[in-house]
C-alpha atoms as one frame of an Amber mdcrd trajectory, in Angstrom:
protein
  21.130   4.026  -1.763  18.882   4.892  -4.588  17.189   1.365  -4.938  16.275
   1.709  -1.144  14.960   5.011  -1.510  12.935   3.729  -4.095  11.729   0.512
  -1.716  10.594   3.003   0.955   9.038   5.011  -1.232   7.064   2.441  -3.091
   6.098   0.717   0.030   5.066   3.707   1.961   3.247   4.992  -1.132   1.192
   1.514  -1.051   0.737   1.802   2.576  -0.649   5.335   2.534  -3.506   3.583
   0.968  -4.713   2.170   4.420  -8.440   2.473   4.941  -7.707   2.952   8.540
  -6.212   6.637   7.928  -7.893   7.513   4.341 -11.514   6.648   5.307 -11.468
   8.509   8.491  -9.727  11.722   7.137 -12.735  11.427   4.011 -15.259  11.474
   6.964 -13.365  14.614   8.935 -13.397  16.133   5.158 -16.824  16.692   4.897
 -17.710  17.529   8.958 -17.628  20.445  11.226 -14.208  22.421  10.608 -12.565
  19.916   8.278  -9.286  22.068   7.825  -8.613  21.712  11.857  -9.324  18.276
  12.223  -7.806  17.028   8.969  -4.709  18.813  10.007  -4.790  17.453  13.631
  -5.363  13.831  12.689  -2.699  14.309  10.238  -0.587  15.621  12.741  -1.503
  12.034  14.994  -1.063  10.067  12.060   2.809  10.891  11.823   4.149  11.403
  15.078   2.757   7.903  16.232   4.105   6.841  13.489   7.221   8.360  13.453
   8.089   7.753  17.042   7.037   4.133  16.840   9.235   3.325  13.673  12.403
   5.257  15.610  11.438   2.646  18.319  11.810   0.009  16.484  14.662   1.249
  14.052  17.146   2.040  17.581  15.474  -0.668  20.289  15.289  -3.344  17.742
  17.512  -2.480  15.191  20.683  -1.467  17.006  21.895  -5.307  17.663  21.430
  -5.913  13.935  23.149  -3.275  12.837  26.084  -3.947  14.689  26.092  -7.439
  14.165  25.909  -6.397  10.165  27.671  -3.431   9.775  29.254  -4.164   7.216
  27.184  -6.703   5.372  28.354  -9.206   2.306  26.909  -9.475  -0.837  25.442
 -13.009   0.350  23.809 -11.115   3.854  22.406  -8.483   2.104  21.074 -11.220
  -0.401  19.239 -12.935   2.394  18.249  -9.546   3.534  16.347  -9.127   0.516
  15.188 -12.521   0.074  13.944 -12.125   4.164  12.090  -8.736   3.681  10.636
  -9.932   0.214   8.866 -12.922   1.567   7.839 -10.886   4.821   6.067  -8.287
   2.556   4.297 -11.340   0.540   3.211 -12.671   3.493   2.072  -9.382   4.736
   0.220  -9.273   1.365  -1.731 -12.133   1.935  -2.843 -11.003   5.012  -4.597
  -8.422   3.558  -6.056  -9.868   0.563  -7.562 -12.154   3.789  -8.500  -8.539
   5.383  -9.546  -6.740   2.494 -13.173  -7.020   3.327 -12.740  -5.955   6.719
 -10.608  -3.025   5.558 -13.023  -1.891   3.437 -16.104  -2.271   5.653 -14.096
  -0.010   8.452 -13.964   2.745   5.884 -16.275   5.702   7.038 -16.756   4.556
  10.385 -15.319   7.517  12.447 -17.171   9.809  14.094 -17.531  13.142  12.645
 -17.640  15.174  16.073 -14.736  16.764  17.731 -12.393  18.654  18.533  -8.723
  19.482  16.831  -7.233  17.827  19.802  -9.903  14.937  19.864  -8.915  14.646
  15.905  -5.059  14.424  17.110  -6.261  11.357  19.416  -8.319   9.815  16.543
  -5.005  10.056  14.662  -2.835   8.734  17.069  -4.718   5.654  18.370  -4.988
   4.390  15.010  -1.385   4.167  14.276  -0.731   2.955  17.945  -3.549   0.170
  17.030  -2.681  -0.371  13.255   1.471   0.035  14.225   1.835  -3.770  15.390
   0.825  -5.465  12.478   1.663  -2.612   9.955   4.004  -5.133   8.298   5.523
  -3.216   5.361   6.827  -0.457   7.606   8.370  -2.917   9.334   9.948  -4.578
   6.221  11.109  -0.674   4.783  12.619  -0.345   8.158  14.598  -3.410   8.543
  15.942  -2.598   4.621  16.873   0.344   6.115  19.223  -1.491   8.765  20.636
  -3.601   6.253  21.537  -0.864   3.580  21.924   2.615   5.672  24.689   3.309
   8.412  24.428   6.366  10.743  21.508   6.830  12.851  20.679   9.830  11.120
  20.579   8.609   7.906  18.279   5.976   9.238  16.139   8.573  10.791  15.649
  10.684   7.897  14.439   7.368   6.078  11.978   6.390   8.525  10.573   9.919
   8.689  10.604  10.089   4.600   8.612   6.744   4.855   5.822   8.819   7.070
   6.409  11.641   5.012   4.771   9.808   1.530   2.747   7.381   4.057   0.360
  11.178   5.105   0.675  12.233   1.444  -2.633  11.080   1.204  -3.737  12.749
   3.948  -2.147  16.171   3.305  -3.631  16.059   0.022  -7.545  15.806   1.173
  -6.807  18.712   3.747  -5.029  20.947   1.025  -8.097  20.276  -1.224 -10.321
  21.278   1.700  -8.270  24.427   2.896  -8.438  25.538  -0.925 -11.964  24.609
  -1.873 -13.899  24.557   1.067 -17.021  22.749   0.679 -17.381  23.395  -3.077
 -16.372  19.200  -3.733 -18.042  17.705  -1.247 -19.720  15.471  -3.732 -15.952
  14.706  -4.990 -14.576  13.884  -1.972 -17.501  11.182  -1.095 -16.950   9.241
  -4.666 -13.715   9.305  -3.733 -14.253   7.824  -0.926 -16.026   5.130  -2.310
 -13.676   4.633  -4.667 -11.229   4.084  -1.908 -13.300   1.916   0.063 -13.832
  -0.494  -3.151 -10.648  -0.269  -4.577  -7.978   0.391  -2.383  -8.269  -3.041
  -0.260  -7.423  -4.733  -3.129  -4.854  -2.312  -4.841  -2.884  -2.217  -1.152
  -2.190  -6.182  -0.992  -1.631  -6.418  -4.845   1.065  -3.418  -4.855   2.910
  -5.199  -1.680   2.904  -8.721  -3.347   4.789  -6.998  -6.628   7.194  -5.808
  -4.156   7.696  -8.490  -2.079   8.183 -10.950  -5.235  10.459  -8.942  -6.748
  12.936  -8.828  -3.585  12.336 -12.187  -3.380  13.864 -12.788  -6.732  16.414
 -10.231  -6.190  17.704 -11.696  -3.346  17.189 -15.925  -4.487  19.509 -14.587
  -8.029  22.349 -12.579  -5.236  22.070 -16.247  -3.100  23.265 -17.850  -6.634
  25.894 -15.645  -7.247  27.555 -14.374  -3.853
């Protein structure tokens, strides 16, 4: 239980560095009532996400679970060995993306209201949610390790929970500071639209290889 709490927290702590949720909460960070907005497209950010990983975790994941309830040693080693190459390949799908990940940074409007924020918030996740590959992989380790749908629950939300850190953070800062580091905020959103395409894909191939090899050594000896 504690090496998959440390999976879904390492890949949702990766994750939450997705220019698609970042850059636009940097942009509502330095507009017209940034605590509001922040907190609204926060809000959007995690109950799309949320509800759509529940979706998966008890429309997909059900059949699985019962088919596995009890894995071996030698299905949770393919397990591992299945998620691990599923996060590498997700990896090199964004080291392809990284330039368009970083070019999207900034892009949202900075006009709006709370609920329009909310929106914002929510149609990226229901846009980004099909091809948001390392939730996916988090979840399925999920199935394979945790029983009780409750249990499951409280990982997928703990996965969303780290996965708006980032988000939380820039409208704490704001609430607290006000304007007073508006210069701050913008390097650091540069520094997130040069750095963070790159870090994302690099952080997920670690992880991926590792289960990879986790799981090829439990094939040898289950």
């Amino acid at each position: 239980m504690g090496a998959l709490a440390i999976l879904v927290l390492s890949v949702a702590a990766l994750d939450s560095l997705n220019p698609s949720t970042v850059g636009p909460a940097v942009v509502l960070a330095i507009g017209d009532q940034p605590v509001r907005r922040l907190a609204s497209f926060t809000a959007g950010v995690f109950v799309v996400s949320t509800v759509g990983g529940l979706v998966i975790l008890f429309a997909l994941g059900r059949t699985v679970i019962e088919r596995i309830a009890h894995p071996s040693a030698h299905t949770r080693a393919v397990l591992e060995l299945a998620i691990g190459i599923v996060l590498l390949a997700a990896a090199g799908a964004l080291w392809f993306l990284r330039d368009r990940l970083r070019s999207r940074l900034g892009r949202t409007p900075t006009r709006g209201s709370g609920g329009s924020s909310f929106v914002l918030g929510a149609g990226i996740m229901a846009i980004e949610l099909p091809t948001a590959f390392p939730y996916f992989a988090a979840i399925f380790a999920t199935i394979g390790a945790v029983h009780g749908a409750i249990r499951q629950s409280v990982f997928v939300a703990l996965y969303n929970l780290v996965f708006i850190a980032p988000l939380a953070a820039v409208t704490g800062i704001v609430a607290l500071t006000g304007d007073r580091y508006g210069d701050r905020i913008r390097r650091v959103s540069d520094l997130l639209r040069e750095h963070a395409p790159v870090v994302l894909p690099v952080g997920v191939a670690c992880i991926g290889a590792a289960l990879v090899l986790i799981g090829a050594h439990g094939l040898k000896t289950s």
